[in-house]
TIVO-2410 file (N, C-alpha, C; in nm, 3 decimals):
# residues 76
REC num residu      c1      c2      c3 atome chaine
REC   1      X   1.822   2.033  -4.466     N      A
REC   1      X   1.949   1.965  -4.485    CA      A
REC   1      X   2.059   2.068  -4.506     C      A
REC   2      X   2.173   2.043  -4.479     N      A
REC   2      X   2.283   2.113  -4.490    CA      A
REC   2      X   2.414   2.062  -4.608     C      A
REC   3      X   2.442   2.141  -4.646     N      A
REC   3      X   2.520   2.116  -4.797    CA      A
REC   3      X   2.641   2.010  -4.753     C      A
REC   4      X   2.712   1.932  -4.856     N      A
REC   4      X   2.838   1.854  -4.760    CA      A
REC   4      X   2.925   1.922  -4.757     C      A
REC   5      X   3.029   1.892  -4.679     N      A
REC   5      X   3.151   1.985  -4.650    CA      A
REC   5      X   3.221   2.045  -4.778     C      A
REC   6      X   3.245   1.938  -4.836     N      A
REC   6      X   3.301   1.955  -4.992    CA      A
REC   6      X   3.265   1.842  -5.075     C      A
REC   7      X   3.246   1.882  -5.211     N      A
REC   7      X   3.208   1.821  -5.340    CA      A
REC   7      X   3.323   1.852  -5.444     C      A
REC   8      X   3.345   1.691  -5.492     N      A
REC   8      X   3.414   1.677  -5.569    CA      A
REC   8      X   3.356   1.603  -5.689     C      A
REC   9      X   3.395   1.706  -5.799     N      A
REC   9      X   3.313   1.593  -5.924    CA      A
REC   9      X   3.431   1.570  -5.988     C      A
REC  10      X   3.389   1.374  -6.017     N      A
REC  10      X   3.451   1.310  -6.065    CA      A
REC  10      X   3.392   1.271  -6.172     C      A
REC  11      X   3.510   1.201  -6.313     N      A
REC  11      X   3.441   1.150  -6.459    CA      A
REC  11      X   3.431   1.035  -6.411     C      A
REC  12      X   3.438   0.938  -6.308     N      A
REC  12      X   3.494   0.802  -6.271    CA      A
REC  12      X   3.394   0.785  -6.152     C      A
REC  13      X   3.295   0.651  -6.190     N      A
REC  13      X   3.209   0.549  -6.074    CA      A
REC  13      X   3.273   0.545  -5.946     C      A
REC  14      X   3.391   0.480  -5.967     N      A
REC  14      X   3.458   0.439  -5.871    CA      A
REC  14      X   3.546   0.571  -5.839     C      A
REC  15      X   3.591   0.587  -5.715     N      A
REC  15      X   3.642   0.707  -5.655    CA      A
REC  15      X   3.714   0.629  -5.455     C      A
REC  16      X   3.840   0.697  -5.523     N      A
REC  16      X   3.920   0.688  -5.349    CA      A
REC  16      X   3.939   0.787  -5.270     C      A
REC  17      X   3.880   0.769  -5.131     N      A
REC  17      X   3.927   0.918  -5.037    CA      A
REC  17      X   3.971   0.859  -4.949     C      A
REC  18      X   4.108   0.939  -4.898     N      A
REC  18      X   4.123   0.922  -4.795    CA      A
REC  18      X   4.145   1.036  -4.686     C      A
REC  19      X   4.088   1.110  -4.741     N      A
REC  19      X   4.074   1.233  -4.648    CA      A
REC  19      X   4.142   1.372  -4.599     C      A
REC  20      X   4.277   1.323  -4.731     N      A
REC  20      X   4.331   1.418  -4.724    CA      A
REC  20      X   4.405   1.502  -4.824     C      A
REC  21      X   4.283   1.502  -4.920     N      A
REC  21      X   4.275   1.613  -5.020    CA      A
REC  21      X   4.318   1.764  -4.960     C      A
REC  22      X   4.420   1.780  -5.000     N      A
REC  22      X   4.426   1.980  -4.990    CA      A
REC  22      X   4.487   1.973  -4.854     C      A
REC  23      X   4.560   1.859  -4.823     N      A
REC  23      X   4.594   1.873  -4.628    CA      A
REC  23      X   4.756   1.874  -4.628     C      A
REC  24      X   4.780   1.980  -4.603     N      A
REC  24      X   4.958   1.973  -4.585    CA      A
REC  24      X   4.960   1.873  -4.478     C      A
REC  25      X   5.047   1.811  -4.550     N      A
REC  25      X   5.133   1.661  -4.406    CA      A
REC  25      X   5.072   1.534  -4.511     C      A
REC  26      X   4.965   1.544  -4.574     N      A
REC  26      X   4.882   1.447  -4.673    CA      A
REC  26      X   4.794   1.323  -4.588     C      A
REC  27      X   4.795   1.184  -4.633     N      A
REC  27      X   4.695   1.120  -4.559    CA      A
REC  27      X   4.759   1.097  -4.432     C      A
REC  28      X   4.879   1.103  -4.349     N      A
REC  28      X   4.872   1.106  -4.226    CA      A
REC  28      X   4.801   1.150  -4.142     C      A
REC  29      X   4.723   1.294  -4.194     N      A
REC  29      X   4.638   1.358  -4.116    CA      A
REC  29      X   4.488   1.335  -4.175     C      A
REC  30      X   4.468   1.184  -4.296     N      A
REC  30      X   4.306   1.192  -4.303    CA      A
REC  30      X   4.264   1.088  -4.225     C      A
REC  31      X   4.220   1.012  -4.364     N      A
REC  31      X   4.180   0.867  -4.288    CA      A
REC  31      X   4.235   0.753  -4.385     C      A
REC  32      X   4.188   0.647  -4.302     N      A
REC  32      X   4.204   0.517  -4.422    CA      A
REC  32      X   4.129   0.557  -4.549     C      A
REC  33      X   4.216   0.493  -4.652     N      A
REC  33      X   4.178   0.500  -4.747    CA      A
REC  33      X   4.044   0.442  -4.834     C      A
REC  34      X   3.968   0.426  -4.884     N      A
REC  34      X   3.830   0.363  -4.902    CA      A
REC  34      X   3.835   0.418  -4.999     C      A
REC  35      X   3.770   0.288  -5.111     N      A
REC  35      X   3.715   0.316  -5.268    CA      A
REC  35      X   3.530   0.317  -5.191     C      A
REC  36      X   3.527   0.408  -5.296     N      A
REC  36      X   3.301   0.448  -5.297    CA      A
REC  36      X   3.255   0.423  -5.496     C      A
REC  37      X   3.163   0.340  -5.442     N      A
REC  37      X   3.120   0.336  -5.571    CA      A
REC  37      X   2.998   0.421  -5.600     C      A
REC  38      X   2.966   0.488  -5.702     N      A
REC  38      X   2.853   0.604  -5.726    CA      A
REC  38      X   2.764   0.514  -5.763     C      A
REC  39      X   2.639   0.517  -5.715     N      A
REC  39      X   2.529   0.423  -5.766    CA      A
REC  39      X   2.477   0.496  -5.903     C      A
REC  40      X   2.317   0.477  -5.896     N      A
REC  40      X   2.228   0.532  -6.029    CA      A
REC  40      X   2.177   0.643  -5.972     C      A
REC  41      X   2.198   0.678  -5.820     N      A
REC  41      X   2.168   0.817  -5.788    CA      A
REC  41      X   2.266   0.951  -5.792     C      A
REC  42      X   2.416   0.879  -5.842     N      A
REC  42      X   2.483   1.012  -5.918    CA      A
REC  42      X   2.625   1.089  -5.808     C      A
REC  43      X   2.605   1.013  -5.668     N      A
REC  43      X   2.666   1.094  -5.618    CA      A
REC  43      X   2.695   0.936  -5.512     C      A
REC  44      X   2.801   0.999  -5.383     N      A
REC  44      X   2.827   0.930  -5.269    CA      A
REC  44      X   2.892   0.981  -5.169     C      A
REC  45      X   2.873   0.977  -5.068     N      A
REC  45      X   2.929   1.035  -4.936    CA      A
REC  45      X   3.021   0.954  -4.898     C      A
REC  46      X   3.110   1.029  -4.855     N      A
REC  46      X   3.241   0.908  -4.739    CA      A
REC  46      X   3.182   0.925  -4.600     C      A
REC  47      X   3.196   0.808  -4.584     N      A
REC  47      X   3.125   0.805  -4.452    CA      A
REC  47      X   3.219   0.813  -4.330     C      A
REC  48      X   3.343   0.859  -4.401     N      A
REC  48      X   3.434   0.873  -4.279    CA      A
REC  48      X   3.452   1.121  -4.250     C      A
REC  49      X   3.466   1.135  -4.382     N      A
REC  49      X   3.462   1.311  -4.409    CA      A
REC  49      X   3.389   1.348  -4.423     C      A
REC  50      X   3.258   1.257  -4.484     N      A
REC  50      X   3.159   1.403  -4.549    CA      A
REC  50      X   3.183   1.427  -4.657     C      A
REC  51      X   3.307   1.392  -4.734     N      A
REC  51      X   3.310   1.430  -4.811    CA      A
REC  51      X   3.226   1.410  -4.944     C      A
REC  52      X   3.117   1.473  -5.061     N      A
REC  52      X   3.087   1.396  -5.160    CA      A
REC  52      X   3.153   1.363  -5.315     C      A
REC  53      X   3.101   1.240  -5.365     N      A
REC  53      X   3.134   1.262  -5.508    CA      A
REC  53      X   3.029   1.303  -5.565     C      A
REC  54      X   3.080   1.345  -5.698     N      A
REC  54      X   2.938   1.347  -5.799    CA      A
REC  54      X   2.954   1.300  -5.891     C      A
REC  55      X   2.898   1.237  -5.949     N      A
REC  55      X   2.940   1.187  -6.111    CA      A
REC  55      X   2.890   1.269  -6.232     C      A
REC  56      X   3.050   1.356  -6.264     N      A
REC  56      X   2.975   1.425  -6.405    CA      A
REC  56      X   2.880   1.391  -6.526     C      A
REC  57      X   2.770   1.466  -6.549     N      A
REC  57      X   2.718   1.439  -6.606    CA      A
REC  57      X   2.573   1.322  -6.572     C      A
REC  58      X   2.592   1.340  -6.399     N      A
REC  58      X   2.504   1.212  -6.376    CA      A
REC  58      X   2.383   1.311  -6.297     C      A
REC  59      X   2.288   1.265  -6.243     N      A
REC  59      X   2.157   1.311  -6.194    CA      A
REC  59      X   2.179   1.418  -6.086     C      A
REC  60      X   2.277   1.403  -6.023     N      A
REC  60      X   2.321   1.516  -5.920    CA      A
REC  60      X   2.425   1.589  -5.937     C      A
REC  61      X   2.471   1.570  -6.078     N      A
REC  61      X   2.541   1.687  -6.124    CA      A
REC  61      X   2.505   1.830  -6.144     C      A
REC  62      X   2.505   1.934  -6.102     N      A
REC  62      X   2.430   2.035  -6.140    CA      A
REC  62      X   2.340   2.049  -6.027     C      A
REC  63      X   2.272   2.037  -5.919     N      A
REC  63      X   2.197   2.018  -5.836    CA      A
REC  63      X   2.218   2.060  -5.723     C      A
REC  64      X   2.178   2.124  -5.631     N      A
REC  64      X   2.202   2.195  -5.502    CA      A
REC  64      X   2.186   2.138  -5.449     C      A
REC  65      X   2.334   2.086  -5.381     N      A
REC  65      X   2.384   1.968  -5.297    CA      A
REC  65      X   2.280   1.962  -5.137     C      A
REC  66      X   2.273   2.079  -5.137     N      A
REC  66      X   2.162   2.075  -4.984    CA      A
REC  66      X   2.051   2.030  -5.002     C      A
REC  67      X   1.997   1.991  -5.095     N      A
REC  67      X   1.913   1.940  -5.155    CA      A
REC  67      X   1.893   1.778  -5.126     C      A
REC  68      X   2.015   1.720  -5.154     N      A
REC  68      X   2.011   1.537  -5.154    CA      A
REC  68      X   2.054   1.499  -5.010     C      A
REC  69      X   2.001   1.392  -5.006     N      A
REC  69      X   2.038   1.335  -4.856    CA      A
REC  69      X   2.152   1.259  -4.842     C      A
REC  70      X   2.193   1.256  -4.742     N      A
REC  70      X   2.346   1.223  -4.711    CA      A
REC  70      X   2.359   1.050  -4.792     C      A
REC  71      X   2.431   0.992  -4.839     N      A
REC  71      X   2.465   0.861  -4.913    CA      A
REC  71      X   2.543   0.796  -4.879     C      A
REC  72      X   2.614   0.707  -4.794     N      A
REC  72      X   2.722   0.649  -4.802    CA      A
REC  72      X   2.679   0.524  -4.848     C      A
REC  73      X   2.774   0.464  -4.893     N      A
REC  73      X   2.772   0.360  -4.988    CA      A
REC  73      X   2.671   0.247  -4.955     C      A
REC  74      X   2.667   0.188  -5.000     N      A
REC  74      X   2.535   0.052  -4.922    CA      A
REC  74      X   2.443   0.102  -4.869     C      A
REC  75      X   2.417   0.231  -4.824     N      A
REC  75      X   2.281   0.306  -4.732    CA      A
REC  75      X   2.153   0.287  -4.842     C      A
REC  76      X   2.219   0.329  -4.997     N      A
REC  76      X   2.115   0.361  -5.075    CA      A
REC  76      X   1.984   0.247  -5.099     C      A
***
């Protein structure tokens, strides 16, 4: 497996991406916006970036992301 593009840890279940974290011009250049909810496995993928969450302090906090398999929401 290959690590996700980028990981973001959040204190918060619920989490919004829209893809354009860190993007001069902002979400014009991500995507729609989408809330992800973190299950009991600690983390979640956007299934539009790649991008993951993690939930501090949760099971895949701390953990070498190349390690877990890709998550998007409802997959689990």
């Amino acid at each position: 497996m290959t690590p996700p593009l980028e990981v973001t840890r959040t204190s918060q279940p619920r989490v919004a991406c829209d893809g354009a974290a860190d993007i001069p011009g902002g979400a014009a250049l991500g995507h729609p916006r989408v809330w992800l909810q973190i299950d009991e496995l600690g983390y979640v993928d956007c299934g539009y970036c790649d991008r993951r969450f993690v939930l501090i302090g949760g099971p895949a906090d701390g953990v070498d992301q190349a390690s877990l398999p890709d998550v998007t929401e409802g997959s689990a």
